[in-house]
C-alpha positions as YAML, in Angstrom:
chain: A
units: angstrom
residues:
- id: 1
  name: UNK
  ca: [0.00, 0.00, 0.00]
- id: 2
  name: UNK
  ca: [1.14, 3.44, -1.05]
- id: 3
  name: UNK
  ca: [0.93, 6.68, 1.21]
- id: 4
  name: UNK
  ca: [0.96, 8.28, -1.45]
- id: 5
  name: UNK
  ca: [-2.09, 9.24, -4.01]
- id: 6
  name: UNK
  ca: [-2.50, 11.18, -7.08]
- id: 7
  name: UNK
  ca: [-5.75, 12.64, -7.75]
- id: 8
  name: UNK
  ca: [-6.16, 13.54, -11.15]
- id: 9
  name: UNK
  ca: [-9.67, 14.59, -12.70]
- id: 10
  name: UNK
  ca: [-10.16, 14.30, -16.66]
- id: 11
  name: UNK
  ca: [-12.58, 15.47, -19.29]
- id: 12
  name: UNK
  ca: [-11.53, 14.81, -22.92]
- id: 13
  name: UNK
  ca: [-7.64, 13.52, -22.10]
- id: 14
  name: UNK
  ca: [-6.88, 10.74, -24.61]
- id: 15
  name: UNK
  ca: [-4.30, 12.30, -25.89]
- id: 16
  name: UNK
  ca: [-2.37, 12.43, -22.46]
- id: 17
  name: UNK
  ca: [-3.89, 9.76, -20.43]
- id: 18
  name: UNK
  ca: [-2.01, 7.04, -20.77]
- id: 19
  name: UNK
  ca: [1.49, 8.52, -21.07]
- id: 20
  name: UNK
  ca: [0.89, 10.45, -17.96]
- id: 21
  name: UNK
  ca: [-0.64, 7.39, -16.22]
- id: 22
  name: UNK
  ca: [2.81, 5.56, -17.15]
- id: 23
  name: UNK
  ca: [5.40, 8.35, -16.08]
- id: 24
  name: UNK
  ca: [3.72, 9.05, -12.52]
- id: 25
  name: UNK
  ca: [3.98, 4.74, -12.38]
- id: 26
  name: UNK
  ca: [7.67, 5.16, -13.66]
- id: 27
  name: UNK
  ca: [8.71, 7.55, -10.45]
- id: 28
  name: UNK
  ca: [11.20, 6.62, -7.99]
- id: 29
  name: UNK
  ca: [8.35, 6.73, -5.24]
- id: 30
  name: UNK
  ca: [5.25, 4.17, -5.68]
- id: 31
  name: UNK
  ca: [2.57, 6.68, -6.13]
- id: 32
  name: UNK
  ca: [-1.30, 5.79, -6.70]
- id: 33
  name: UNK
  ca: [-3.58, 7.39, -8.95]
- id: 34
  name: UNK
  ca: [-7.13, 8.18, -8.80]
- id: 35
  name: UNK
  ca: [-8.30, 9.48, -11.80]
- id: 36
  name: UNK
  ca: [-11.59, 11.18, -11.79]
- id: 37
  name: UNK
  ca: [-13.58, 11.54, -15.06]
- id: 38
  name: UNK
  ca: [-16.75, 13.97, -15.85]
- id: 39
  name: UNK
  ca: [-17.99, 11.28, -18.62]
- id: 40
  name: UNK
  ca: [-15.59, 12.33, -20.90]
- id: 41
  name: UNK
  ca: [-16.91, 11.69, -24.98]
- id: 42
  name: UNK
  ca: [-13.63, 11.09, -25.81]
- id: 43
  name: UNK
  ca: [-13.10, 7.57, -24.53]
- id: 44
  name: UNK
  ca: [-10.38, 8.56, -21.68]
- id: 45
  name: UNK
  ca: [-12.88, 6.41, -19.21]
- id: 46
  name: UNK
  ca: [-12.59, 3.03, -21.32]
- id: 47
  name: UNK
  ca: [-8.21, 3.88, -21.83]
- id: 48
  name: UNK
  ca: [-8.21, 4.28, -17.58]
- id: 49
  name: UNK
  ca: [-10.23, 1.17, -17.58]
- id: 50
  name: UNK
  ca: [-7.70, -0.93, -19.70]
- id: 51
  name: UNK
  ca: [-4.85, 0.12, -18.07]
- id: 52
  name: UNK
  ca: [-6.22, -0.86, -14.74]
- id: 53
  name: UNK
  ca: [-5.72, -4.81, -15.86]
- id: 54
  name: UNK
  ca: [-2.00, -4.13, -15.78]
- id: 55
  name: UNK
  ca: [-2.23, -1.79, -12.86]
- id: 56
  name: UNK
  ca: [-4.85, -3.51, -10.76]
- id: 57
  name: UNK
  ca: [-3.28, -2.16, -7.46]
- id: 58
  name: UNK
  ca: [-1.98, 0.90, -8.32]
- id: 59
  name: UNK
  ca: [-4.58, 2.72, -10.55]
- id: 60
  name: UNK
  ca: [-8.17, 3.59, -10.00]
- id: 61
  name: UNK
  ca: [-10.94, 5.52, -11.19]
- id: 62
  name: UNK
  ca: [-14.38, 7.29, -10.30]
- id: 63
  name: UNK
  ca: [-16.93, 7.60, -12.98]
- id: 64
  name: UNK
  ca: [-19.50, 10.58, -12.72]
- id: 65
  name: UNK
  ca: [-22.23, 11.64, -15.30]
- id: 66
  name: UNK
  ca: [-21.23, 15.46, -16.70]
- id: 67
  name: UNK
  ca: [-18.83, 17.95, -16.03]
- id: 68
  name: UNK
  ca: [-20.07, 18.73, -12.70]
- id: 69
  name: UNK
  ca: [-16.69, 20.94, -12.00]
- id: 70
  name: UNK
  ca: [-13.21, 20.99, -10.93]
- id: 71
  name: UNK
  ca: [-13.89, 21.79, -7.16]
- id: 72
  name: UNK
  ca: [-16.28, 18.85, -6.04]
- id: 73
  name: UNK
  ca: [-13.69, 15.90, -8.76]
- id: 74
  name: UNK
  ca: [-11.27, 16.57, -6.25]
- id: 75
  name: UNK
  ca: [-13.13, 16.50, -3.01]
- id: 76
  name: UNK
  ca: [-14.73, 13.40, -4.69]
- id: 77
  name: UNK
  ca: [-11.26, 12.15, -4.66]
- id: 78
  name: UNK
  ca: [-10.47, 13.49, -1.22]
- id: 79
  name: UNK
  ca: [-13.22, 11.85, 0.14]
- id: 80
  name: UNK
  ca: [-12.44, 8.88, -1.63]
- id: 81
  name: UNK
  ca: [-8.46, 9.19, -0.24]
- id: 82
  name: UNK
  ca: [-9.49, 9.95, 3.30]
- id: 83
  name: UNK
  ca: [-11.46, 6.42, 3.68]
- id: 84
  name: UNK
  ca: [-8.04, 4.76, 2.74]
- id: 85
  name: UNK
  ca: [-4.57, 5.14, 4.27]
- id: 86
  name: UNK
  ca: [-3.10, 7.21, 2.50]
- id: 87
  name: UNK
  ca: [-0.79, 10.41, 4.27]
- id: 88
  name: UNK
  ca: [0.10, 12.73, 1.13]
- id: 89
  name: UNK
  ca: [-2.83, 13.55, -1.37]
- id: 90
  name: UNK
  ca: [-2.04, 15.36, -4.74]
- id: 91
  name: UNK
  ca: [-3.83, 17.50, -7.34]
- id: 92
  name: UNK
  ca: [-2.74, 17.54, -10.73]
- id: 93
  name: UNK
  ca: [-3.51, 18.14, -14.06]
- id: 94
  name: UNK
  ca: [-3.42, 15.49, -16.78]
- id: 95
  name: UNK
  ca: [-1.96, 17.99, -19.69]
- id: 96
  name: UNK
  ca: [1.35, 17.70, -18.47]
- id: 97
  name: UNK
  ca: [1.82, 21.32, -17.30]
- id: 98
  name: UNK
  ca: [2.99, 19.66, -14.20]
- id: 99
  name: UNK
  ca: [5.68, 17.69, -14.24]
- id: 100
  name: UNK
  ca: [4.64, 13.93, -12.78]
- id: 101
  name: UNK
  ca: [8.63, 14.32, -11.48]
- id: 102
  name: UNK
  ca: [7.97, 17.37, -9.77]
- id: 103
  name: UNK
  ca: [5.96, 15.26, -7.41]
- id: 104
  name: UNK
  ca: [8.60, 13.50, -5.94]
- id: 105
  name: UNK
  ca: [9.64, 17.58, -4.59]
- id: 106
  name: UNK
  ca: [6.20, 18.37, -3.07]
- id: 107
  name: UNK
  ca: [6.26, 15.10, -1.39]
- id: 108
  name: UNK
  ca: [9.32, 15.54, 0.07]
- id: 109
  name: UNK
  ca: [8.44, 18.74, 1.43]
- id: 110
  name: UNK
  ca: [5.89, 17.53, 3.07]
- id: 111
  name: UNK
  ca: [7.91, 15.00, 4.40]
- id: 112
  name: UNK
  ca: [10.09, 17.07, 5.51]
- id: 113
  name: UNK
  ca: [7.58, 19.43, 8.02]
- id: 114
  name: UNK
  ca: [5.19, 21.40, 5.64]
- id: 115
  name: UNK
  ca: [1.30, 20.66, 5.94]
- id: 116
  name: UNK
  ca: [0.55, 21.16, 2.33]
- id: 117
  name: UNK
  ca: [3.52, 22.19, -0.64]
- id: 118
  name: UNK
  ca: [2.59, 23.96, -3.56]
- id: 119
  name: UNK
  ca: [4.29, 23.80, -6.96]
- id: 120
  name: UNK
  ca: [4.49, 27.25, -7.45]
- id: 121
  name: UNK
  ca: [5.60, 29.32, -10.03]
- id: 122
  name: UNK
  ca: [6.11, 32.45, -8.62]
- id: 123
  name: UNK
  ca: [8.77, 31.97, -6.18]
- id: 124
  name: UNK
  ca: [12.80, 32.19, -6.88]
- id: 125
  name: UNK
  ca: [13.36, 29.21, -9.58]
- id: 126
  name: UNK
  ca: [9.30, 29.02, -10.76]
- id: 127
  name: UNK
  ca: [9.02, 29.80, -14.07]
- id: 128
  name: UNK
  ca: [6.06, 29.66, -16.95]
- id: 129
  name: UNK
  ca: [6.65, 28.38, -20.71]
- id: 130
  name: UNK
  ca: [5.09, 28.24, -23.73]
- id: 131
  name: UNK
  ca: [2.22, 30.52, -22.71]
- id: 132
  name: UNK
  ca: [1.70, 34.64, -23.91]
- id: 133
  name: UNK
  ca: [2.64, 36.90, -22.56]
- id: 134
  name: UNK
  ca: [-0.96, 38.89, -21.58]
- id: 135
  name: UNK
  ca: [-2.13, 35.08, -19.97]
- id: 136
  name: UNK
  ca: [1.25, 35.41, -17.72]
- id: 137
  name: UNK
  ca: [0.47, 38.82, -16.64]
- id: 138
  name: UNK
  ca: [-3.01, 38.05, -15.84]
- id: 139
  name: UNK
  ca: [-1.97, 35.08, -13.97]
- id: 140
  name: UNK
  ca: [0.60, 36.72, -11.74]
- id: 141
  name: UNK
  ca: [-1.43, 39.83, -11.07]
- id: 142
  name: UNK
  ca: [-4.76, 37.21, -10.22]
- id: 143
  name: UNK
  ca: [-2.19, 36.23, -7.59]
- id: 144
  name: UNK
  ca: [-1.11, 39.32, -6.33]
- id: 145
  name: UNK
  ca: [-4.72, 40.76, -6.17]
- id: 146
  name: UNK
  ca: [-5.35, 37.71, -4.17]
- id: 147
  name: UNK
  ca: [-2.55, 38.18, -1.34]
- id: 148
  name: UNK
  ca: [-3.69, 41.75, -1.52]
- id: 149
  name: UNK
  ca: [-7.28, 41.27, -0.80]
- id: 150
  name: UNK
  ca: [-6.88, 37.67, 1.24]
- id: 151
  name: UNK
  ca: [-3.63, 38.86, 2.75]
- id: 152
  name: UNK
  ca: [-1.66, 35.75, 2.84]
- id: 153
  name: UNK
  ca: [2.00, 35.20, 2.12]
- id: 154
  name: UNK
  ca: [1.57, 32.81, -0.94]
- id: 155
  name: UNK
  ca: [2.78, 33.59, -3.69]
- id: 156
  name: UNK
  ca: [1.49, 31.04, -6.28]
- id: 157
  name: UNK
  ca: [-2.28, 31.41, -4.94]
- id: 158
  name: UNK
  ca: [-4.18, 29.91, -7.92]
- id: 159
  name: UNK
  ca: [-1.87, 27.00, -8.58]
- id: 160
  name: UNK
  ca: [-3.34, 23.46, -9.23]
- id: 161
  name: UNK
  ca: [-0.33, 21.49, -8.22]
- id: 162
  name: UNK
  ca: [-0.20, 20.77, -4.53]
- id: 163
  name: UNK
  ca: [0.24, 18.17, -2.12]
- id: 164
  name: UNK
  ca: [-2.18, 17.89, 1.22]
- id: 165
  name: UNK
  ca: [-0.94, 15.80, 4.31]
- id: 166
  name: UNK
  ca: [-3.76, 13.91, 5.65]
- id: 167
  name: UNK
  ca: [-4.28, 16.40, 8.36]
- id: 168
  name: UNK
  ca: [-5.17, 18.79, 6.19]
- id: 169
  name: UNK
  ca: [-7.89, 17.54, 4.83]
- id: 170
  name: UNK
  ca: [-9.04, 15.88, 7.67]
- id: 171
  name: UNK
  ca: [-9.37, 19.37, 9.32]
- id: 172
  name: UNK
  ca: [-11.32, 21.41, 6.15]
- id: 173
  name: UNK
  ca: [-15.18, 20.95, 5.83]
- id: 174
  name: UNK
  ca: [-15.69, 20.13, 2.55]
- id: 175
  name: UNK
  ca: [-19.41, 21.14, 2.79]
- id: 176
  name: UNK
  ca: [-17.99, 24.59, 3.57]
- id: 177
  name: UNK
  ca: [-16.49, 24.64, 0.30]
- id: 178
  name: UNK
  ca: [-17.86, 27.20, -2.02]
- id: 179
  name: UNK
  ca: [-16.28, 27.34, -5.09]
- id: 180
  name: UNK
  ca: [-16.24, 24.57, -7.57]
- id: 181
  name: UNK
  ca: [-13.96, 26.36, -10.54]
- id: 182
  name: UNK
  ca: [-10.57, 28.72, -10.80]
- id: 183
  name: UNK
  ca: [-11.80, 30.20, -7.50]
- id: 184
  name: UNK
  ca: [-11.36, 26.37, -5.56]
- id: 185
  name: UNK
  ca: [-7.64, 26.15, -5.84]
- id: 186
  name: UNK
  ca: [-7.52, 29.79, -3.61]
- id: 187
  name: UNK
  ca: [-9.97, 28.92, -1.52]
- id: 188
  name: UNK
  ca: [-8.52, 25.57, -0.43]
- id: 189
  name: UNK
  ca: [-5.31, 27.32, -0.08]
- id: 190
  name: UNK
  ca: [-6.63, 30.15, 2.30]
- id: 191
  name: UNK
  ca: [-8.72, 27.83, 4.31]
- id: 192
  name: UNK
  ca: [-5.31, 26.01, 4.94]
- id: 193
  name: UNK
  ca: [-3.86, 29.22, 5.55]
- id: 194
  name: UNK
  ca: [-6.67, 30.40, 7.86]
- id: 195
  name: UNK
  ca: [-6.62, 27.01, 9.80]
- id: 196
  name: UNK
  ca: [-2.73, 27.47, 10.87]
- id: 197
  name: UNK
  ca: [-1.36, 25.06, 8.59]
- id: 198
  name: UNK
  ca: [2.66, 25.23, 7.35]
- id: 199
  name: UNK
  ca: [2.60, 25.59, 3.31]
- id: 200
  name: UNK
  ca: [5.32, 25.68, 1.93]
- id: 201
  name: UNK
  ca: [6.10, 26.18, -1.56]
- id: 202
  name: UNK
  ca: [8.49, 24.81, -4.05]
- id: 203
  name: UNK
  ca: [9.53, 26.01, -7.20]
- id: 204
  name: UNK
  ca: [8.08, 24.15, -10.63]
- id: 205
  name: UNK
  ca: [8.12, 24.82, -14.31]
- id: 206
  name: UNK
  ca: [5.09, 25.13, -15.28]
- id: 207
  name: UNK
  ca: [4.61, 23.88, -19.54]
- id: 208
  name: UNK
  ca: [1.26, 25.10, -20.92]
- id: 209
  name: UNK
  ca: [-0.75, 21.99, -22.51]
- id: 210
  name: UNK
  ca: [0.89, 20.80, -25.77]
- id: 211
  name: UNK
  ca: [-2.04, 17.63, -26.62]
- id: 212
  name: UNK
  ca: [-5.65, 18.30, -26.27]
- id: 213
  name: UNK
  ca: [-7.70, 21.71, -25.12]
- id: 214
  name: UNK
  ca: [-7.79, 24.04, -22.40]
- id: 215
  name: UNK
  ca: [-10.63, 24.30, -20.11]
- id: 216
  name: UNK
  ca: [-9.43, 27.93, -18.82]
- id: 217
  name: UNK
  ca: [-12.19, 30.74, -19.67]
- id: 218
  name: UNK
  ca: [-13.73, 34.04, -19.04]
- id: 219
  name: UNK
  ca: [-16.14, 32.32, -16.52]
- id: 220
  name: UNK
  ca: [-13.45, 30.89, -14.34]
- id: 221
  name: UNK
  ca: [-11.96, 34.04, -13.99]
- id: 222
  name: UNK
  ca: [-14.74, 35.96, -12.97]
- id: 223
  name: UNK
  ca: [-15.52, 33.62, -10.38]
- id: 224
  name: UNK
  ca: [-12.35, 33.69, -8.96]
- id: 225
  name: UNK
  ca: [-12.60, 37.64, -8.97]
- id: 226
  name: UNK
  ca: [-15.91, 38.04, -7.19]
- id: 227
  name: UNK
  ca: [-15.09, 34.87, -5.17]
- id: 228
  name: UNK
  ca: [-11.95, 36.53, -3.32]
- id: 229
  name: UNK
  ca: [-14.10, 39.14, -1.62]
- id: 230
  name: UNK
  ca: [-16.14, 36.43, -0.96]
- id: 231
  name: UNK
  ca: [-13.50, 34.49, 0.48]
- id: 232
  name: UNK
  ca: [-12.53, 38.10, 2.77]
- id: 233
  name: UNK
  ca: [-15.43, 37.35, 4.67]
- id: 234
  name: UNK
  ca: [-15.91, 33.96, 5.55]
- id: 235
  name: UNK
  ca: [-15.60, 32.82, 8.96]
- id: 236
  name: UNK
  ca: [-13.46, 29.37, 8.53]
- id: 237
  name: UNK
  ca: [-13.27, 26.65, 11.78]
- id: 238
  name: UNK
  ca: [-12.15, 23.29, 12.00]
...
């Protein structure tokens, strides 16, 4: 048994899937992935599904009808986690704008005293590729509106690469929850924050997507807007 699990939700990943599947199982560490897909059209579903005959023990996945949202396919799979043994819980994406090695770093981190470890981009060593130039500059200034309005230290606040301890989780109500797009990664973050937890947070390249398409739109963002004065105001307990 692993302590370790991945958490990784899809919607129209073919492309990646499997290659992504097969590096995280190629890592030094013996990680276990959950992957959970919105009824993708695409057929990602049925390539999880075959690759779970060789990877019986390692690989699993959660079906659900729609695309019912970013936010509640990972507290599906936190849920899921927290009913098993497992100590460190990941997000990631499946387009390979994380680096499945990179996880070996946020682990350690963890390991080594932090409560949750982002992959961040915005501290000394992060750095962005492949994407323009106005999407950078939003992204870094979504961040620093954050830390201005939420006032916390994190740099990276809307990053989607991050590893939980069990505590962590145990101690957030996921009922409490609000947010279910862009906004979810920051609000997980400051409810950690809030709650006293150490974050730490390590420095990762992040590569935009180079197979499939990009779920990122105008919608997302104005949630995340609106949601951060939301967020100002919300009484958070354990």
């Amino acid at each position: 048994m692993s302590d370790s699990l991945v958490i990784i939700p899809t919607y129209n990943e073919k492309e990646n899937i499997e290659r992504m599947i097969r590096k995280v199982f190629s890592l030094a560490h013996p990680f276990h992935l959950l992957i959970i897909d919105d009824g993708s059209p695409d057929g990602t579903a049925s390539i999880v599904k075959r690759l779970i005959q060789e990877f019986p023990e390692q690989l699993f996945i959660e079906e659900r009808t729609g695309k019912l949202g970013l936010g509640t396919a990972y507290i599906h799979g936190f849920i899921w986690a927290l009913k098993r043994s497992y100590e460190y819980i990941f997000e990631m994406d499946c387009d390979f704008s994380h680096k499945p090695e990179d996880l070996l770093r946020l682990r350690d981190a963890c390991v080594n005293g932090a409560d949750m470890a982002i992959g961040s981009r915005y501290v000394k060593n992060g750095k962005i590729e492949n994407w323009p130039k106005g999407r950078v500059l939003m992204s870094y200034f979504a961040s620093v509106y954050v830390r201005m309005v939420l006032g916390v230290s994190i740099r990276d606040t809307t990053a989607g690469f991050k590893c939980y301890t069990r505590k962590v989780l145990q101690s957030i109500r996921f009922g409490e929850i609000k947010f279910v797009g862009y906004a979810f990664q920051i609000e997980m973050k400051y409810t950690a924050y809030q709650l006293g937890f150490k974050i730490a947070e390590v420095p990762i390249t992040f590569t935009d997507r180079i197979e499939g398409v990009s779920k990122m739109s105008k919608g997302i963002f104005k949630e995340a807007f609106w949601g951060v004065l939301q967020m100002r105001f919300k009484k958070i307990t354990k």
